[in-house]
PDB file of N, CA, C and O in Angstrom:
ATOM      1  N   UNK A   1       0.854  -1.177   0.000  1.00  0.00           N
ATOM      2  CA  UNK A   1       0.000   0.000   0.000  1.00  0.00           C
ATOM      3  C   UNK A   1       0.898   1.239   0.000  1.00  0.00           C
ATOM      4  O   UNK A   1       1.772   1.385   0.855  1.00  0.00           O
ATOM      5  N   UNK A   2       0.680   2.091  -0.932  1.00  0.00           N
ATOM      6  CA  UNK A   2       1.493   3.564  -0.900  1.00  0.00           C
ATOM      7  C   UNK A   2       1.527   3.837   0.510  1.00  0.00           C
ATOM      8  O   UNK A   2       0.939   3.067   1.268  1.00  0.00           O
ATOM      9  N   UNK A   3       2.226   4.975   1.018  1.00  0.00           N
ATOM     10  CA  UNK A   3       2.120   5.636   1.626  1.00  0.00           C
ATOM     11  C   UNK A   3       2.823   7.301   2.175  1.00  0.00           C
ATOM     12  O   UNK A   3       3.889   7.567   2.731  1.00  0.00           O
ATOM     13  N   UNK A   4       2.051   7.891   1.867  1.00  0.00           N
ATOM     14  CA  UNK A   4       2.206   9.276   2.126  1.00  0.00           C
ATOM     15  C   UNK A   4       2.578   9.841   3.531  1.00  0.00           C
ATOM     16  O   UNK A   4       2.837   9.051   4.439  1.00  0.00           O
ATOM     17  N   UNK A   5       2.610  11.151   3.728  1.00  0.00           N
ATOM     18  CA  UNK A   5       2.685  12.159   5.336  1.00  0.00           C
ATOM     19  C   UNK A   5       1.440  12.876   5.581  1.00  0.00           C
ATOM     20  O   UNK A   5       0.442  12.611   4.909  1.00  0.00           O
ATOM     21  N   UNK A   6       1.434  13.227   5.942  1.00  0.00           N
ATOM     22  CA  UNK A   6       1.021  14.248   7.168  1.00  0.00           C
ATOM     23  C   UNK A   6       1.811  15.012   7.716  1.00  0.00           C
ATOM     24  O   UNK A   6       2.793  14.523   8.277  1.00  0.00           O
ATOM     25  N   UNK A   7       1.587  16.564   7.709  1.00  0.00           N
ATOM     26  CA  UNK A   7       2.672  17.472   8.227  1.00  0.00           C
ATOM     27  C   UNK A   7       2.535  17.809   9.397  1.00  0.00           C
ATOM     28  O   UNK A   7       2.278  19.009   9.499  1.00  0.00           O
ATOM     29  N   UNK A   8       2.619  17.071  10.683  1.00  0.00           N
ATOM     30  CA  UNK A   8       2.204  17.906  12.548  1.00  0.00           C
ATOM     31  C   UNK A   8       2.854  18.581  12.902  1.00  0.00           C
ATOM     32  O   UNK A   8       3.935  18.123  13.271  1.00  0.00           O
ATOM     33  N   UNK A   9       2.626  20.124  13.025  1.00  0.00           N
ATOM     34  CA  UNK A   9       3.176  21.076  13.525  1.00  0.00           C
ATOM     35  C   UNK A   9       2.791  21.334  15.050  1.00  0.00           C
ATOM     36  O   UNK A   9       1.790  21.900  15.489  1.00  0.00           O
ATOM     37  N   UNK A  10       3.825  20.784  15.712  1.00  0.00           N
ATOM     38  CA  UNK A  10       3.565  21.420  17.059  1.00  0.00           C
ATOM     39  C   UNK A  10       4.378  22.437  17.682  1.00  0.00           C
ATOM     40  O   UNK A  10       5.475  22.776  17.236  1.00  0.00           O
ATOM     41  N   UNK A  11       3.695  23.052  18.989  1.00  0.00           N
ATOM     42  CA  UNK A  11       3.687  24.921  19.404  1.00  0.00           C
ATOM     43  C   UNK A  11       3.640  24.198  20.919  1.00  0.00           C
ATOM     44  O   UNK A  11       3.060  23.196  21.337  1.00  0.00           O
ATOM     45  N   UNK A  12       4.651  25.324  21.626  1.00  0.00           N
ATOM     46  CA  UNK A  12       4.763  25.564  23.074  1.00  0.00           C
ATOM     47  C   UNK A  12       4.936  24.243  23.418  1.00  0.00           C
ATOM     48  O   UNK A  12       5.460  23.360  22.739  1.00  0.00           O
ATOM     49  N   UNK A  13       4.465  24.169  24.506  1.00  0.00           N
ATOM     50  CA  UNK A  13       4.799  22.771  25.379  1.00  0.00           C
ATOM     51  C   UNK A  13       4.735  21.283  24.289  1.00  0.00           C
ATOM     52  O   UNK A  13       5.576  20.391  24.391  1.00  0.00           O
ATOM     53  N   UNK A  14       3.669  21.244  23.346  1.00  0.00           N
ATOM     54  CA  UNK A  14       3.631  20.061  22.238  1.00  0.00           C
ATOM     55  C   UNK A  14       5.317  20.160  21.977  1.00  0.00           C
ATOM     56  O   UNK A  14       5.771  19.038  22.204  1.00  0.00           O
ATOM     57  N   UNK A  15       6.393  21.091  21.586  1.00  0.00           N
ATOM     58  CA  UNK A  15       7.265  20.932  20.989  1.00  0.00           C
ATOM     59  C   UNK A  15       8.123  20.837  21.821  1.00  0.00           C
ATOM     60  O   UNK A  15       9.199  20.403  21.408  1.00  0.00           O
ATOM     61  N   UNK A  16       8.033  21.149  23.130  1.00  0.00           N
ATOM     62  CA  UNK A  16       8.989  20.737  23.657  1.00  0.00           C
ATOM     63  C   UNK A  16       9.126  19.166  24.511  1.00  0.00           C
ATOM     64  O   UNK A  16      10.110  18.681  25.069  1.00  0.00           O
ATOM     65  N   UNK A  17       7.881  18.682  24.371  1.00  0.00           N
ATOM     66  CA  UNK A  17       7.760  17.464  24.990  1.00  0.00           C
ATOM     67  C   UNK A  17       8.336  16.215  23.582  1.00  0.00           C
ATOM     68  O   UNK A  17       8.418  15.025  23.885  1.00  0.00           O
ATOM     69  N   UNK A  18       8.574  16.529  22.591  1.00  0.00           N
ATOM     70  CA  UNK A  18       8.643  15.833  20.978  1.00  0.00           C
ATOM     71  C   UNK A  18      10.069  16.627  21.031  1.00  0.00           C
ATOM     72  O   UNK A  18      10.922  15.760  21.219  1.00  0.00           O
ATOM     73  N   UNK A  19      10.497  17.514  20.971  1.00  0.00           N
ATOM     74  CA  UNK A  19      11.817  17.851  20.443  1.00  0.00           C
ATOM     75  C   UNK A  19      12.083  18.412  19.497  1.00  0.00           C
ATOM     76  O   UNK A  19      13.272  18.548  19.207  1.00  0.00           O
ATOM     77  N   UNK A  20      10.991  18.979  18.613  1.00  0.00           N
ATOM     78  CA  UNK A  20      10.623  19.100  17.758  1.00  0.00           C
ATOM     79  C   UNK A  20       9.567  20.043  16.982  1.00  0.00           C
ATOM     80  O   UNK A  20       8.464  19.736  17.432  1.00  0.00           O
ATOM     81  N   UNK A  21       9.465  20.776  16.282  1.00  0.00           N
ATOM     82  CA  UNK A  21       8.176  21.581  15.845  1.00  0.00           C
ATOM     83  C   UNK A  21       7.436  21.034  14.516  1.00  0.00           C
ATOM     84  O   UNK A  21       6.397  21.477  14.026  1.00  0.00           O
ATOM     85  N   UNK A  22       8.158  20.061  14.098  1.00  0.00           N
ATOM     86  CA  UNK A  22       7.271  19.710  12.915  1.00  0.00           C
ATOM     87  C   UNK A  22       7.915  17.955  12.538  1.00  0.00           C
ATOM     88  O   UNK A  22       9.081  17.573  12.646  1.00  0.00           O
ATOM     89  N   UNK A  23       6.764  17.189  12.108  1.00  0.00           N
ATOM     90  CA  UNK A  23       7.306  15.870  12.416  1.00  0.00           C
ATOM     91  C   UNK A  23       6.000  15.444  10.627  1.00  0.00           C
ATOM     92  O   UNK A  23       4.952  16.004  10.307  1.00  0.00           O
ATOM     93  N   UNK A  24       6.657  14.438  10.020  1.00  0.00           N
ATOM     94  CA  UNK A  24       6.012  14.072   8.946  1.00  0.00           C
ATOM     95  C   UNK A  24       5.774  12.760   9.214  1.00  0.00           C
ATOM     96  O   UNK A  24       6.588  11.843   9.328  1.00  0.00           O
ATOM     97  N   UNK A  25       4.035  12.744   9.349  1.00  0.00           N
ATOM     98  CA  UNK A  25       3.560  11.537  10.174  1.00  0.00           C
ATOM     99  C   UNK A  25       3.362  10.681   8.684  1.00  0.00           C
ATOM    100  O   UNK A  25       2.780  11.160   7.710  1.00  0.00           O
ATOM    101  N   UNK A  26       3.975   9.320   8.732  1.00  0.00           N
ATOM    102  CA  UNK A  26       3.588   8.398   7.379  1.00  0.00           C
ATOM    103  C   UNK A  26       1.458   8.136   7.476  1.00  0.00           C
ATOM    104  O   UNK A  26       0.795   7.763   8.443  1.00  0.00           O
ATOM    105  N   UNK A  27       1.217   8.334   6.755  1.00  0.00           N
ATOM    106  CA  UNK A  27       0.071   7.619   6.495  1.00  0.00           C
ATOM    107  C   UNK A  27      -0.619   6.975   5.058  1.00  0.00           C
ATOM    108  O   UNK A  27      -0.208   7.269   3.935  1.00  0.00           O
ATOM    109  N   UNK A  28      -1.850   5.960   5.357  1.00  0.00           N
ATOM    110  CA  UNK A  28      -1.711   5.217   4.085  1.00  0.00           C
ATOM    111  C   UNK A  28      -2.656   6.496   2.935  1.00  0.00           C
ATOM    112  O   UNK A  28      -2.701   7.672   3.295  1.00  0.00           O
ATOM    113  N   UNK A  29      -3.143   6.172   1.977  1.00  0.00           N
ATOM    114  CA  UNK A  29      -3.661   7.071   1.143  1.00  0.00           C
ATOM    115  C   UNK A  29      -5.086   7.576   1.538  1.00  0.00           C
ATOM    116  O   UNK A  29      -5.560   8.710   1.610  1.00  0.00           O
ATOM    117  N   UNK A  30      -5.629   6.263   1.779  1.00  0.00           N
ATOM    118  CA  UNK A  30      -6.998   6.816   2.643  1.00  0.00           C
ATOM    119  C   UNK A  30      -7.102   7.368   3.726  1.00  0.00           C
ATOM    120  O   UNK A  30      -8.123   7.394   4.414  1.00  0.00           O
ATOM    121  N   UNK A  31      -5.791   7.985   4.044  1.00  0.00           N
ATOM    122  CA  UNK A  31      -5.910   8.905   5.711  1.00  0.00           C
ATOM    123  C   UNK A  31      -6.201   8.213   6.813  1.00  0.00           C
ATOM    124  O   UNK A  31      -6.273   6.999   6.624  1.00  0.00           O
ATOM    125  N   UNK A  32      -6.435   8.667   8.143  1.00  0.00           N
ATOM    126  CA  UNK A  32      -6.365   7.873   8.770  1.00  0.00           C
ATOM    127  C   UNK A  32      -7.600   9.162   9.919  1.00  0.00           C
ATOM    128  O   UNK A  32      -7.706  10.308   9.483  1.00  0.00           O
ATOM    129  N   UNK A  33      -8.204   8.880  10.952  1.00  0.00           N
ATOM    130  CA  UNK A  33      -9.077   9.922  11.845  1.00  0.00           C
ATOM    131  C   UNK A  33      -8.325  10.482  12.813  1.00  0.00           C
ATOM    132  O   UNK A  33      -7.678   9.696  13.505  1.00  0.00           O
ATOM    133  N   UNK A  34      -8.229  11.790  13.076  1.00  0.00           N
ATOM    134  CA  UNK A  34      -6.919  12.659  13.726  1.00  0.00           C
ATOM    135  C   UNK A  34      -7.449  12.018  15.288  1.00  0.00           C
ATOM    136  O   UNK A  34      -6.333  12.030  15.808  1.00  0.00           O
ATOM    137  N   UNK A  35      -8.076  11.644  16.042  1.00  0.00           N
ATOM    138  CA  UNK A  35      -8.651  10.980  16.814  1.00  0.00           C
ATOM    139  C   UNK A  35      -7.077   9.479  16.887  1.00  0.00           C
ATOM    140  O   UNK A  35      -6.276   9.337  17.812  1.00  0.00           O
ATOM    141  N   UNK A  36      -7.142   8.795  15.820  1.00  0.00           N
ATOM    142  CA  UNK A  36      -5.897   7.762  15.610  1.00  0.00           C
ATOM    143  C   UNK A  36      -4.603   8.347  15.397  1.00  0.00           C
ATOM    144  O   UNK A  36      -3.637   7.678  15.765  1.00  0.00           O
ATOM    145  N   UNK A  37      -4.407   9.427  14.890  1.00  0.00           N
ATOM    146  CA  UNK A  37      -2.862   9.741  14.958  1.00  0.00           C
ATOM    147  C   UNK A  37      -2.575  10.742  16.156  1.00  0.00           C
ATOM    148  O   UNK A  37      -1.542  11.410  16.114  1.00  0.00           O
ATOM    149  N   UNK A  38      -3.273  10.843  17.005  1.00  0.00           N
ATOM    150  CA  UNK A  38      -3.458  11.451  18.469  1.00  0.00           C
ATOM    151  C   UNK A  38      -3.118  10.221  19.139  1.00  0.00           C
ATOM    152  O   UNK A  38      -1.927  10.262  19.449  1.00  0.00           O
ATOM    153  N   UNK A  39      -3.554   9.367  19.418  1.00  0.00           N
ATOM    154  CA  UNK A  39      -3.143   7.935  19.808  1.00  0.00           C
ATOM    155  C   UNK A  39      -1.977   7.861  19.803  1.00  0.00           C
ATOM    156  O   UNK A  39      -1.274   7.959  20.808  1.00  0.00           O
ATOM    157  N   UNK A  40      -1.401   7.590  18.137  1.00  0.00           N
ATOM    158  CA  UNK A  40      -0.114   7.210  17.882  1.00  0.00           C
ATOM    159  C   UNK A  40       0.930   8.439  18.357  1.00  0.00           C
ATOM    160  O   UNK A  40       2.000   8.069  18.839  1.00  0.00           O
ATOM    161  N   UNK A  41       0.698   9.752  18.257  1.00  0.00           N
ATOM    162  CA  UNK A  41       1.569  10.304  18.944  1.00  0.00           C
ATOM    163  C   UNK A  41       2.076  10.067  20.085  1.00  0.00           C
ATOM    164  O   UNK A  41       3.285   9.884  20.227  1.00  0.00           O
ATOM    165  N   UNK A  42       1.076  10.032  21.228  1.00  0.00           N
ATOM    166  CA  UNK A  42       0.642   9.946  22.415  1.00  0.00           C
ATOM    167  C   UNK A  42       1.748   8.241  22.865  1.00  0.00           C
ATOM    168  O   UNK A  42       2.483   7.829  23.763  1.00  0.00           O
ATOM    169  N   UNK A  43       1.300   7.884  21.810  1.00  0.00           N
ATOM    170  CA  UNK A  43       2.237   6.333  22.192  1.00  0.00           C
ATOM    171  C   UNK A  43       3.525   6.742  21.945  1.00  0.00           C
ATOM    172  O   UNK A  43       4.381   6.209  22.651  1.00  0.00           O
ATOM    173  N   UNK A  44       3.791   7.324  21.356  1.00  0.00           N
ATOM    174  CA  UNK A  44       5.502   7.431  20.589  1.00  0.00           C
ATOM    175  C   UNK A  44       5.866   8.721  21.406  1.00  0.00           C
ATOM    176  O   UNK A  44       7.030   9.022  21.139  1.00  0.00           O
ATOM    177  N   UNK A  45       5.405   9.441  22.144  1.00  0.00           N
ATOM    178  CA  UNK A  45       5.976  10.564  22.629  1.00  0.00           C
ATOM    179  C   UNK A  45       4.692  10.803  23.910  1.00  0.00           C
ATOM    180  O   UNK A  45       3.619  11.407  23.925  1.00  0.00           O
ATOM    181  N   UNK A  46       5.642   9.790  25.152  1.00  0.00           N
ATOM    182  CA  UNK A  46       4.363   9.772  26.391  1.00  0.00           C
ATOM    183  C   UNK A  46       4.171  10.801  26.921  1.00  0.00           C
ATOM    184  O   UNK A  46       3.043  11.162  27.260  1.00  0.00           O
ATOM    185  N   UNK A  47       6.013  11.996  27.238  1.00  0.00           N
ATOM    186  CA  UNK A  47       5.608  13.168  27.574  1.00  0.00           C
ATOM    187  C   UNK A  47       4.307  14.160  26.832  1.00  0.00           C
ATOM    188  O   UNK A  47       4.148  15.224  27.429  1.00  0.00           O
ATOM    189  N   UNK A  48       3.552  13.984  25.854  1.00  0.00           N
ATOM    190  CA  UNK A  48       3.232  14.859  24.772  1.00  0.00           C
ATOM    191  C   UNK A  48       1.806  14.235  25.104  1.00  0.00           C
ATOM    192  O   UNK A  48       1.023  14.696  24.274  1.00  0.00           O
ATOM    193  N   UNK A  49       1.108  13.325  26.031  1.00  0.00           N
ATOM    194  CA  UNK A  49       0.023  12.677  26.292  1.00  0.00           C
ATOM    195  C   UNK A  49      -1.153  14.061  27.138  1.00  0.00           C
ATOM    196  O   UNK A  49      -2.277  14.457  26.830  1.00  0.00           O
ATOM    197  N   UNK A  50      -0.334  14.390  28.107  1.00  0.00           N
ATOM    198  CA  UNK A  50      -0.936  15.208  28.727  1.00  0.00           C
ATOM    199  C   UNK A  50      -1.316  16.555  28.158  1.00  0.00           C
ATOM    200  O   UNK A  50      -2.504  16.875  28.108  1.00  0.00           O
ATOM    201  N   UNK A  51      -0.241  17.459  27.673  1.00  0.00           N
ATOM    202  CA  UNK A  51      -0.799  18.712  26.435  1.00  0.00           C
ATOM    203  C   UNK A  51      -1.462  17.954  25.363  1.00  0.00           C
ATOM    204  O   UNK A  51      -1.399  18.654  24.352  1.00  0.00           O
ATOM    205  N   UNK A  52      -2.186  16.634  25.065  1.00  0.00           N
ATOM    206  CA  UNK A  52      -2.908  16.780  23.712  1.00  0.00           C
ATOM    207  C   UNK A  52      -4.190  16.916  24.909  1.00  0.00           C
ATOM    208  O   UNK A  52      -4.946  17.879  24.783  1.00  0.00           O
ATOM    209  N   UNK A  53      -4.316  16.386  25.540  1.00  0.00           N
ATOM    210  CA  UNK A  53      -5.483  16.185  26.383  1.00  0.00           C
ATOM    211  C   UNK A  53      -6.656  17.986  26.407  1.00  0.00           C
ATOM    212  O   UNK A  53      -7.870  18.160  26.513  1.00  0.00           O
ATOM    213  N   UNK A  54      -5.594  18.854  26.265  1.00  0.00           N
ATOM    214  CA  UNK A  54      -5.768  20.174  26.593  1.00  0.00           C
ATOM    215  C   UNK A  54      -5.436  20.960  25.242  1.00  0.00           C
ATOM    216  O   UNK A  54      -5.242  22.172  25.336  1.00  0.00           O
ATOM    217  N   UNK A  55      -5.365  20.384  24.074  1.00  0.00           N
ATOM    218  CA  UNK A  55      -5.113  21.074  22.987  1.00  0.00           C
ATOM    219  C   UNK A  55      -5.856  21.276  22.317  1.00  0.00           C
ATOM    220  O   UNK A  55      -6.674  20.372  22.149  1.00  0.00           O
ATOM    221  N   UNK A  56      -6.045  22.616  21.495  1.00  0.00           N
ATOM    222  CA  UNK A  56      -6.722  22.389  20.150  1.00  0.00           C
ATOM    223  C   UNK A  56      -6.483  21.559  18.847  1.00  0.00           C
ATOM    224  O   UNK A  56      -5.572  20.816  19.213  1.00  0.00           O
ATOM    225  N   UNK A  57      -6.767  21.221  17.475  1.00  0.00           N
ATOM    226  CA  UNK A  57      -6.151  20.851  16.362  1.00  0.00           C
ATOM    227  C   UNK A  57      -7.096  21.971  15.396  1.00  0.00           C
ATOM    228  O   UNK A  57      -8.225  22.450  15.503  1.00  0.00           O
ATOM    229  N   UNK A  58      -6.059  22.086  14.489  1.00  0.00           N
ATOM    230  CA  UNK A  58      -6.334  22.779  13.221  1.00  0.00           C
ATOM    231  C   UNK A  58      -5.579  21.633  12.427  1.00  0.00           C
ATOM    232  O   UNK A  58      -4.466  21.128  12.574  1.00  0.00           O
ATOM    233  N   UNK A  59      -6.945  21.348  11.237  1.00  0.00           N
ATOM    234  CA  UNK A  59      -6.516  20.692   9.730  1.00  0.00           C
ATOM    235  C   UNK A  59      -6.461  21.666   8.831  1.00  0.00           C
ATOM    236  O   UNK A  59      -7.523  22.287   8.802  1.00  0.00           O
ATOM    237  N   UNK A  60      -5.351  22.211   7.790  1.00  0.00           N
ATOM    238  CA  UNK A  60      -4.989  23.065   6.848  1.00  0.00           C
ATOM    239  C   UNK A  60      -5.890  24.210   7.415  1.00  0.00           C
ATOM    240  O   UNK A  60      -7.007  24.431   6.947  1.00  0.00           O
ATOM    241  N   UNK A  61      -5.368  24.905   8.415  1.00  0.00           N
ATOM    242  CA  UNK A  61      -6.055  26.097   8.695  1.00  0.00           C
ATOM    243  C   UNK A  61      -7.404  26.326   9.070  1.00  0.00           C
ATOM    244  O   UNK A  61      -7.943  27.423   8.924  1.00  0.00           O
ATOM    245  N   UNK A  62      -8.075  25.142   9.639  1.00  0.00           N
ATOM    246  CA  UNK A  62      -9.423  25.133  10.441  1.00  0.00           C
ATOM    247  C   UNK A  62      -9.399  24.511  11.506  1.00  0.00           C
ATOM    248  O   UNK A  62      -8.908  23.384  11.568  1.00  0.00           O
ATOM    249  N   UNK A  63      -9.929  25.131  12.554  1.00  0.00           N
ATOM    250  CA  UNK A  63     -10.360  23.894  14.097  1.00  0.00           C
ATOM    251  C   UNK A  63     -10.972  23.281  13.218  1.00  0.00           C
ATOM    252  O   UNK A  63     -11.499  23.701  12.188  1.00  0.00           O
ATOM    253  N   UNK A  64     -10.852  21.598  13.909  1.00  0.00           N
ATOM    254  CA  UNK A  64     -11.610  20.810  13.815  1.00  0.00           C
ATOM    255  C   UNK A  64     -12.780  20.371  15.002  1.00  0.00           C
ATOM    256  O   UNK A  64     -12.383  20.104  16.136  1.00  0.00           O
ATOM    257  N   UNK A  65     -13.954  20.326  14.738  1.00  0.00           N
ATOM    258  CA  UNK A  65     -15.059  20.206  15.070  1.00  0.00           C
ATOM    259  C   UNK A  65     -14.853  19.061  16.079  1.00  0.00           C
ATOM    260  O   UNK A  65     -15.089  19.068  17.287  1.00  0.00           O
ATOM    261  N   UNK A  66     -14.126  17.615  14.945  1.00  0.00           N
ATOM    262  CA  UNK A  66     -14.538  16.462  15.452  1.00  0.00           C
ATOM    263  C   UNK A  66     -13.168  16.004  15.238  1.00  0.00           C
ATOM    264  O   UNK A  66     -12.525  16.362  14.252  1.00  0.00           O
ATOM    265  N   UNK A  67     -12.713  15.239  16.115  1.00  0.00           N
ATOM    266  CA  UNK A  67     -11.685  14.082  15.742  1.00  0.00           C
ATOM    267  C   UNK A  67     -11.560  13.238  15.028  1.00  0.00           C
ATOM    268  O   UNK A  67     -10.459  12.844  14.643  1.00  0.00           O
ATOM    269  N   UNK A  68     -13.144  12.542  14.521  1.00  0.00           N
ATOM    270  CA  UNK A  68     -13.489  11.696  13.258  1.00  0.00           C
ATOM    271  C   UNK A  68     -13.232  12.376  12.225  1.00  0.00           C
ATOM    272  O   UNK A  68     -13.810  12.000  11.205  1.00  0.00           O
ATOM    273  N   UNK A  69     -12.411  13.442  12.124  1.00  0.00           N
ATOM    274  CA  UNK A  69     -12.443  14.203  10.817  1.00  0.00           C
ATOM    275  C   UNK A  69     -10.490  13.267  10.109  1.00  0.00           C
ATOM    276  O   UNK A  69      -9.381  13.269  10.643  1.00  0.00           O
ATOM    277  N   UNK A  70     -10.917  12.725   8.953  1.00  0.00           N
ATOM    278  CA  UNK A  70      -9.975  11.967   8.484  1.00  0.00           C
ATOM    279  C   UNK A  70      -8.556  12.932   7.714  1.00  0.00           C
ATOM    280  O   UNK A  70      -8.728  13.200   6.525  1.00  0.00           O
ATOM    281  N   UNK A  71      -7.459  13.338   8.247  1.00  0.00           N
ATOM    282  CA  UNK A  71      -6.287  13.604   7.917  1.00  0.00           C
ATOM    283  C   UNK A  71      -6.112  12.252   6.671  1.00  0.00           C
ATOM    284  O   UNK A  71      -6.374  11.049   6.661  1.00  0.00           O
ATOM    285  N   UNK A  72      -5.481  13.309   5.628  1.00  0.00           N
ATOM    286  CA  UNK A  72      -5.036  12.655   4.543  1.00  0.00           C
ATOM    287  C   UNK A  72      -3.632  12.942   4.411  1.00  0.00           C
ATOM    288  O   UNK A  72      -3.235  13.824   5.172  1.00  0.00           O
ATOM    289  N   UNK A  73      -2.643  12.351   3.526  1.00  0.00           N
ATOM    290  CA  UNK A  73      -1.549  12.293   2.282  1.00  0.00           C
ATOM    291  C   UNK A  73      -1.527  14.096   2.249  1.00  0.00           C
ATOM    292  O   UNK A  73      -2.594  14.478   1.767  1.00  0.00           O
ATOM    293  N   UNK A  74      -0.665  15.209   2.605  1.00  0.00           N
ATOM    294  CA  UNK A  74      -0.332  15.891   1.893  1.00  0.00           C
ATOM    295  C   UNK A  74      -1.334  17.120   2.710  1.00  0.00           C
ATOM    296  O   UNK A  74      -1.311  18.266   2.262  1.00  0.00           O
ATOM    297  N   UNK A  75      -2.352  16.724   4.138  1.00  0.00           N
ATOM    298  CA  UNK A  75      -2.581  17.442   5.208  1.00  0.00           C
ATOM    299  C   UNK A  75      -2.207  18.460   6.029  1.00  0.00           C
ATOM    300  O   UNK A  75      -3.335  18.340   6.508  1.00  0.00           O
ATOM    301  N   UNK A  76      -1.729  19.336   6.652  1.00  0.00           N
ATOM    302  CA  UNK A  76      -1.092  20.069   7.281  1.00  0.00           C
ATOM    303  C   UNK A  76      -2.131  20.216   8.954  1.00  0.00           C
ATOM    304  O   UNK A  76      -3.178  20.860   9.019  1.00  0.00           O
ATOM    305  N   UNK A  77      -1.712  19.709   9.744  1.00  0.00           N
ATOM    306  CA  UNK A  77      -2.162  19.104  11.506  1.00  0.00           C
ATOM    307  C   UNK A  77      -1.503  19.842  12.023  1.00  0.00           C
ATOM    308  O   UNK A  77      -0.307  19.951  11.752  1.00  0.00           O
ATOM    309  N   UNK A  78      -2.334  20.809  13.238  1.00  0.00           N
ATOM    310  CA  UNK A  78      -1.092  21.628  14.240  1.00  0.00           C
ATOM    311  C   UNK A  78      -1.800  20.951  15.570  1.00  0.00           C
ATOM    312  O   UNK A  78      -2.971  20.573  15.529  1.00  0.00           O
ATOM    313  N   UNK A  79      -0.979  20.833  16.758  1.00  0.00           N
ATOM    314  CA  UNK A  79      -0.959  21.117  17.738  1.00  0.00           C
ATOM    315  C   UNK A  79      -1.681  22.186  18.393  1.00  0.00           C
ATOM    316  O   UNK A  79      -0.701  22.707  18.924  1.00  0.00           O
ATOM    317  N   UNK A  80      -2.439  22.747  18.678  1.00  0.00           N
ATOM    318  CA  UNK A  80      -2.321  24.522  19.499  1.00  0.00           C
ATOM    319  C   UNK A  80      -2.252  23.916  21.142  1.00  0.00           C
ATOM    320  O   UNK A  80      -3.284  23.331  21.471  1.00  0.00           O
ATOM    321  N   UNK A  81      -1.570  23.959  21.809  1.00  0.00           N
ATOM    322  CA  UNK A  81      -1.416  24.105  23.411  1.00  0.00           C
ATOM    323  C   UNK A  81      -2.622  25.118  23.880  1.00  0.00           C
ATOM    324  O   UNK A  81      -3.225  25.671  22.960  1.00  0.00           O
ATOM    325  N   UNK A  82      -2.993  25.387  25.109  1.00  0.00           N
ATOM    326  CA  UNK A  82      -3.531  26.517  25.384  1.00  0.00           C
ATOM    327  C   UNK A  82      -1.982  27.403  25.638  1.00  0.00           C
ATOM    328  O   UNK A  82      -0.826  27.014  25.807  1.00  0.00           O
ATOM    329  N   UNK A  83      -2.769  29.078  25.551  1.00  0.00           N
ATOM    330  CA  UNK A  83      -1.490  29.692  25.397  1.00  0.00           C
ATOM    331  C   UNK A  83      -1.680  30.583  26.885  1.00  0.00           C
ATOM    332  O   UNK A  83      -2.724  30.788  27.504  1.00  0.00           O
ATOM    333  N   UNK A  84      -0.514  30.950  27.157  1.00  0.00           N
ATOM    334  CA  UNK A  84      -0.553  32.158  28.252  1.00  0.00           C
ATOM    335  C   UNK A  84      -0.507  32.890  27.645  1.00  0.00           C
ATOM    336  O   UNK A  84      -0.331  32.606  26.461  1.00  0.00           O
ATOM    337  N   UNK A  85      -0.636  34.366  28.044  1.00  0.00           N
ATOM    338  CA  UNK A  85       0.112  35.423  27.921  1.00  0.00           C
ATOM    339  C   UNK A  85      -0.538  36.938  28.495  1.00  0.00           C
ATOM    340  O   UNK A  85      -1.643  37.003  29.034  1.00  0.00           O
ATOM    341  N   UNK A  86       0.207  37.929  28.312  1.00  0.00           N
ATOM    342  CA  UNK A  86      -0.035  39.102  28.972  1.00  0.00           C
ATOM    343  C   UNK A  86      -0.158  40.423  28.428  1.00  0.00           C
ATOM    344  O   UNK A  86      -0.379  41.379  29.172  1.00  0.00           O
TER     345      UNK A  86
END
């Protein structure tokens, strides 16, 4: 089966618990439900379990409503932490 990315951009605490601000998640062509690659993060990066719990997601520049919403091949997924500030 092909398989493509997914671009996860993570912000504030997401990036510092990953090491990272942007990570290219493999997925197959039919995408996969951001609900499941929340999972798989969560497994592969345990520090990063607790900020998803409390995060927003944006798919290519929209909150998503629902987690059943299926990330595809060529997607762009952020992280948002809640933010402080003053």
């Amino acid at each position: 089966m092909a398989r493509e990315s997914v671009t996860v951009l993570l912000f504030g605490p997401a990036r510092q618990a990953t090491g990272t601000g942007e990570l290219a998640w493999p997925v197959s062509l039919g995408g996969i439900p951001a609900q499941t690659l929340l999972r798989e993060l969560a497994r592969r990066f345990p520090r990063l379990a607790p900020t998803l719990r409390v995060s927003r997601f944006v798919r290519n520049g929209r909150y998503l409503a629902r987690l059943s919403t299926r990330l595809r091949p060529g997607d762009e997924f952020a992280v948002h932490p809640p933010y402080g500030g003053g």
